[in-house]
C-alpha positions as CSV (number, residue, x, y, z in Angstrom):
1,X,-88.4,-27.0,-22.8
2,X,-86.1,-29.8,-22.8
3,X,-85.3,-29.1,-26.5
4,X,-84.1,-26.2,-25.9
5,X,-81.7,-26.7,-23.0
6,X,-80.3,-29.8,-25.7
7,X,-79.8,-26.7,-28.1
8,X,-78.4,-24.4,-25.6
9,X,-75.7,-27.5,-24.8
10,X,-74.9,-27.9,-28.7
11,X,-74.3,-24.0,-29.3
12,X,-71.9,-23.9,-26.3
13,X,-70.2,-26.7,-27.5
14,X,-69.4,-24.6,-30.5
15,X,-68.8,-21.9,-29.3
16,X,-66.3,-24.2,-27.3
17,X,-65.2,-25.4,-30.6
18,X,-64.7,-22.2,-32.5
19,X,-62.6,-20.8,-29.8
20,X,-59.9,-24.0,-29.4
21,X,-60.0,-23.6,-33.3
22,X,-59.3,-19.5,-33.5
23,X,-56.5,-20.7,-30.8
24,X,-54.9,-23.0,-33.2
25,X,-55.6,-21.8,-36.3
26,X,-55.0,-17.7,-36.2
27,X,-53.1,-17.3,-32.5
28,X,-50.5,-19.9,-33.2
29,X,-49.4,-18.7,-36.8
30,X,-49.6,-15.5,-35.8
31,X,-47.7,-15.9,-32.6
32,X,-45.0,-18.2,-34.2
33,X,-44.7,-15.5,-37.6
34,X,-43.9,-12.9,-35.0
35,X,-41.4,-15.8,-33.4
36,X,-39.6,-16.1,-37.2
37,X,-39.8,-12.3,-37.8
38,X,-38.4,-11.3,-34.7
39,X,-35.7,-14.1,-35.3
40,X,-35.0,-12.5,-38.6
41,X,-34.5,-9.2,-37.6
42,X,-33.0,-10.1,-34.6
43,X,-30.1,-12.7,-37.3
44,X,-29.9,-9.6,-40.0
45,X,-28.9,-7.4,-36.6
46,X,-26.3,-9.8,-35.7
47,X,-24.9,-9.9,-39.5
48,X,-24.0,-6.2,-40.0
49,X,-22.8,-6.2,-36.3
50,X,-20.5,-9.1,-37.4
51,X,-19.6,-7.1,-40.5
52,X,-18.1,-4.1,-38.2
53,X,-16.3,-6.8,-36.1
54,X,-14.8,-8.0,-39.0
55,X,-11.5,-6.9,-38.9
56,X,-10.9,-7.5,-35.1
57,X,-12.0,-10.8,-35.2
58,X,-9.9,-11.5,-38.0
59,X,-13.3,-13.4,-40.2
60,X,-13.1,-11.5,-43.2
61,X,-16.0,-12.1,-46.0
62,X,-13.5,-12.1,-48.8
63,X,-10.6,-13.6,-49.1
64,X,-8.0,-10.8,-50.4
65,X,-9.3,-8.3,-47.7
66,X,-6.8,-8.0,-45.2
């Protein structure tokens, strides 16, 4: 009997295990991929906004554009 209570402890403690490691290993990435990609999107946005504000701001890409 006491053997199995020692394997009931080990399988929780892996169970313990595998979920801290599915935490780090798969949520992280995946949360701080979505972070980048949202940053991405979020910068390219920004860029053709900046593009249209180009003339008023007077921050032209090229140089021989007015």
């Amino acid at each position: 009997m006491h053997h199995l209570h020692a394997h009931l402890a080990l399988s929780q403690g892996w169970t313990d295990s595998i979920g801290l490691l599915f935490t780090f290993a798969v949520l992280m990435p995946a949360i701080a991929t979505v972070c980048i990609v949202v940053a991405m999107v979020s910068g390219r946005g920004d860029k053709t906004q900046d593009s249209k504000n180009v003339g008023r701001w007077g921050r032209a890409s090229s140089p021989d554009s007015e």
